[in-house]
C-alpha positions in Angstrom: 0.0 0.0 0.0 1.0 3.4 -1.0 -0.2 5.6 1.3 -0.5 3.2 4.6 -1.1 4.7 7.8 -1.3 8.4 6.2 -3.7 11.1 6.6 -5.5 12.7 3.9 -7.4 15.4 2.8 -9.8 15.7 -0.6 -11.8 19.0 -1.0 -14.7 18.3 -2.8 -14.5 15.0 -2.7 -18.5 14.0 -2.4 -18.2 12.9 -6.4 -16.9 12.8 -9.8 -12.4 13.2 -9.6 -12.9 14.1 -6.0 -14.5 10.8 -5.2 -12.5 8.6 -7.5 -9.2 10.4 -5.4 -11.1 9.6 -1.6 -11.6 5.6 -3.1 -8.1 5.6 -4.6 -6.3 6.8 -1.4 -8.4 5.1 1.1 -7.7 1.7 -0.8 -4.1 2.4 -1.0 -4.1 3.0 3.0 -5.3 6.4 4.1 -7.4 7.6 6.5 -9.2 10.2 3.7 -11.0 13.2 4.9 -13.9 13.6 2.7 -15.6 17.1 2.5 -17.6 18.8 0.1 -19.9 21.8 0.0 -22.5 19.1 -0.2 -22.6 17.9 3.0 -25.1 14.9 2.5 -22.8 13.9 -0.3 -20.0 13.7 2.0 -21.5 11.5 4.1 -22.7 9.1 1.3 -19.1 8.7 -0.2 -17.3 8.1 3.0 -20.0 6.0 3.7 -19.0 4.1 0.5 -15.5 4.1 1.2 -15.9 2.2 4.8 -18.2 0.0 3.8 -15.2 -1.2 1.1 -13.1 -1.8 4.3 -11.7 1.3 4.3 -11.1 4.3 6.8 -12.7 7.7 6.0 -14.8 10.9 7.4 -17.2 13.0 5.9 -17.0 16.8 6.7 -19.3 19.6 5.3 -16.8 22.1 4.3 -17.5 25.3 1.6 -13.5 26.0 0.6 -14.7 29.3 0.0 -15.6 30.1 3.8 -12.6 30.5 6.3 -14.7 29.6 9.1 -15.2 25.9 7.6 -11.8 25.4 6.8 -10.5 26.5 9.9 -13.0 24.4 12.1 -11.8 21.5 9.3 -8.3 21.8 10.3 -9.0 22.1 13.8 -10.5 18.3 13.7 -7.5 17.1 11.9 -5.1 18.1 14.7 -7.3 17.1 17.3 -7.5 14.0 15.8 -4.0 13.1 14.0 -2.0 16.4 14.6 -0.9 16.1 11.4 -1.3 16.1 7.4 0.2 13.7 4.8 -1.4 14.6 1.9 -4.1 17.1 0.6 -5.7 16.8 -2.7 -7.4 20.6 -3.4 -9.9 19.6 -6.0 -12.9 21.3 -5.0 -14.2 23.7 -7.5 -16.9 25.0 -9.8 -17.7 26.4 -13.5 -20.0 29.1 -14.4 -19.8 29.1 -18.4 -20.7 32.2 -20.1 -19.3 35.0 -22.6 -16.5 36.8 -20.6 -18.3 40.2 -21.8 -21.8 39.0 -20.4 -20.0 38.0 -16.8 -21.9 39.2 -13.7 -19.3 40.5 -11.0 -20.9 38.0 -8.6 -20.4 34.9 -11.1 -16.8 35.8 -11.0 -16.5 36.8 -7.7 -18.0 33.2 -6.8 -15.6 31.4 -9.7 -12.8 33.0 -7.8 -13.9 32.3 -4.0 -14.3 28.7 -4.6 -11.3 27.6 -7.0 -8.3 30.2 -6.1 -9.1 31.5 -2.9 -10.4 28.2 -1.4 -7.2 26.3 -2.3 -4.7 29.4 -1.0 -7.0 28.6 2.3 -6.3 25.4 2.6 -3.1 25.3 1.3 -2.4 28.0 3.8 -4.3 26.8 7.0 -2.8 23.0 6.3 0.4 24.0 6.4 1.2 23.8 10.2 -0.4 20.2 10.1 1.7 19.3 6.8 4.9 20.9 8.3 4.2 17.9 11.4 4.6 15.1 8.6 7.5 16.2 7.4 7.2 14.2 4.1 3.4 16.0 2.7 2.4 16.6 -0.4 0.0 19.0 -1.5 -2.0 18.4 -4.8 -3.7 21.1 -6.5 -6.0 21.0 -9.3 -5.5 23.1 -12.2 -6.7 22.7 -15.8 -5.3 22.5 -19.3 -7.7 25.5 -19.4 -5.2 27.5 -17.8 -3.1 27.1 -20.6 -5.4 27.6 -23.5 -8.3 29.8 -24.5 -11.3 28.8 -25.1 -14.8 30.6 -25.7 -17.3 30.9 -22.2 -13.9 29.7 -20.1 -11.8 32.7 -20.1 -12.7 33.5 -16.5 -12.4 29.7 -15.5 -9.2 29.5 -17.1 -7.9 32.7 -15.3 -8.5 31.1 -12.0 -7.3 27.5 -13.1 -4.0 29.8 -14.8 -3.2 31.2 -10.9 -3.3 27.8 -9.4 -0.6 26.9 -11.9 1.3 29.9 -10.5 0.6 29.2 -6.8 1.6 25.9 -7.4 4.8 26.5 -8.3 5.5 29.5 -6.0 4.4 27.1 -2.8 6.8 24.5 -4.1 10.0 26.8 -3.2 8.4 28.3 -0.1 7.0 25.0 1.5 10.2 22.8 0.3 12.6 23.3 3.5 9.6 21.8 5.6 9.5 18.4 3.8 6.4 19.7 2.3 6.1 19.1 -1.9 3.5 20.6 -3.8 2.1 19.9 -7.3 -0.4 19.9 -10.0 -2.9 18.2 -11.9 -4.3 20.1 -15.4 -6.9 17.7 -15.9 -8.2 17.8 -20.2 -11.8 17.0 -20.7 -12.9 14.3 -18.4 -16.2 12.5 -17.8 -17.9 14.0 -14.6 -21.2 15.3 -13.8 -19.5 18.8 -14.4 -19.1 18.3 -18.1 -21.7 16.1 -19.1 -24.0 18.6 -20.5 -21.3 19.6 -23.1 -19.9 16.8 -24.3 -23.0 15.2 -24.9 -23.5 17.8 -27.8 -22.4 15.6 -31.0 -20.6 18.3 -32.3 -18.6 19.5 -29.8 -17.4 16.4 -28.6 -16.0 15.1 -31.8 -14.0 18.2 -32.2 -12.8 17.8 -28.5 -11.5 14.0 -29.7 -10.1 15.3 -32.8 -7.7 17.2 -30.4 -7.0 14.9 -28.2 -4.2 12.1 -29.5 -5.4 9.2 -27.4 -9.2 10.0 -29.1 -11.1 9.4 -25.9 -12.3 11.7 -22.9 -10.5 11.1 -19.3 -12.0 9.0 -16.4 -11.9 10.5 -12.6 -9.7 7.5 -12.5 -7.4 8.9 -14.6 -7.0 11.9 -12.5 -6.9 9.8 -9.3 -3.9 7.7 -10.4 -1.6 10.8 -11.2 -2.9 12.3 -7.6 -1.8 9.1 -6.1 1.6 9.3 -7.4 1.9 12.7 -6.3 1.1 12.0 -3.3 2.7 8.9 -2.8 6.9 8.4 -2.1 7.4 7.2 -5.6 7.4 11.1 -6.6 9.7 12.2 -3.5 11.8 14.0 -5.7 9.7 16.0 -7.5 7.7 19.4 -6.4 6.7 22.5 -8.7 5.7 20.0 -11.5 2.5 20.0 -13.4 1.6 17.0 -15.2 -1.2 16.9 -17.5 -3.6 14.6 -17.8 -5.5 15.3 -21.1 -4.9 12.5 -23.5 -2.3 14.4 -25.1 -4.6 17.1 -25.7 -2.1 19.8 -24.7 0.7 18.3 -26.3 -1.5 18.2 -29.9 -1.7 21.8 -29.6 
């Protein structure tokens, strides 16, 4: 087991990648913290996870509220006083014409996918710094390296990430602390359903992608699990995408 005995944390974690990360790392040895905005959701997929023989706790946490993530962390130390790995995966979309953008969609987009993750990358720390060998795992997006129309202000957020990431890797590194990133391509989740069941726009999303097919949570899972596992001890600042060469194509 990869990850026996460790402690880990997955934000927004009550489906789709999240989920697939919370299974992965329990099943490789973790005690996962599950939380997600959706706090009945929480429940159900740590539920799932312990009834596979696995440890796991469900926690109703909104990344975008200090108060939650404190009270979060405050159960962790209580509990384990320390952090081996955190998996910062929680986010949301809002898709629309950057020129049509209400200042309270973007507001929103930027609470809950940049601000949440400097909060808990931030307000982990002292519990990561007590493992001496953590990893943090951020989510970014190929979208943060590309343009395209309604997900220029998504991309903006998903484009810091990439920049946090890297700038946390030198500050955190003389704690024992690494800290990566995912940019996840086009991958099947509740969150991209709706547009890649339109024929059209599907086909040209395959067309640029090498590997012709759309990722699987699972996809996503198994690069966060190498991250996060000793097999990548010597890497921090890196950001490996995971896009079916998508990126690459480009």
């Amino acid at each position: 087991m990869r990850l026996k005995d460790k402690i880990a944390l997955v934000t927004g974690s009550a489906a789709g990648i999240g989920l697939a990360v919370a299974k992965l790392f329990a099943a490789e040895g973790a005690h996962v913290y599950v939380t997600d905005v959706d706090g009945e959701g929480a429940v159900k997929a740590a539920a799932a996870v312990t009834a596979a023989g696995h440890a796991a706790t469900a926690v109703t946490v909104d990344v975008s509220r200090g108060q939650d993530v404190s009270a979060l962390m405050r159960l962790i130390e209580q509990r384990h006083r320390r952090l081996d790995a955190v998996v910062n995966n929680a986010g949301i979309n809002v898709r629309t014409d950057f020129r049509n953008m209400s200042d309270a969609d973007w507001v929103r987009l930027r609470e809950v996918n940049l601000d949440g993750i400097v909060r808990i990358a931030r307000d982990a720390f002292p519990l990561m710094k007590a493992s001496g060998r953590a990893s943090l795992v951020n989510l970014a997006s190929i979208m943060g390296h590309r343009g395209m129309r309604t997900l220029a202000a998504y991309g903006a957020t998903k484009g810091a990430i990439s920049a946090l990431t890297r700038g946390l890797a030198v500050e955190y590194a003389p704690f024992g602390i690494r800290v990566n990133a995912l940019a996840p391509g086009f991958i099947e989740t509740a969150l991209t359903e709706r547009v890649l069941r339109v024929p059209a726009f599907s086909e040209a999303l395959l067309e640029q992608t090498p590997l012709r097919r759309f990722g699987t949570a699972e996809d996503v899972a198994h690069a966060a699990l190498f991250f996060a596992s000793e097999e990548s001890s010597f890497i921090t600042g890196a950001e490996l995408a995971v896009d079916g060469g998508m990126a690459a194509g480009l």
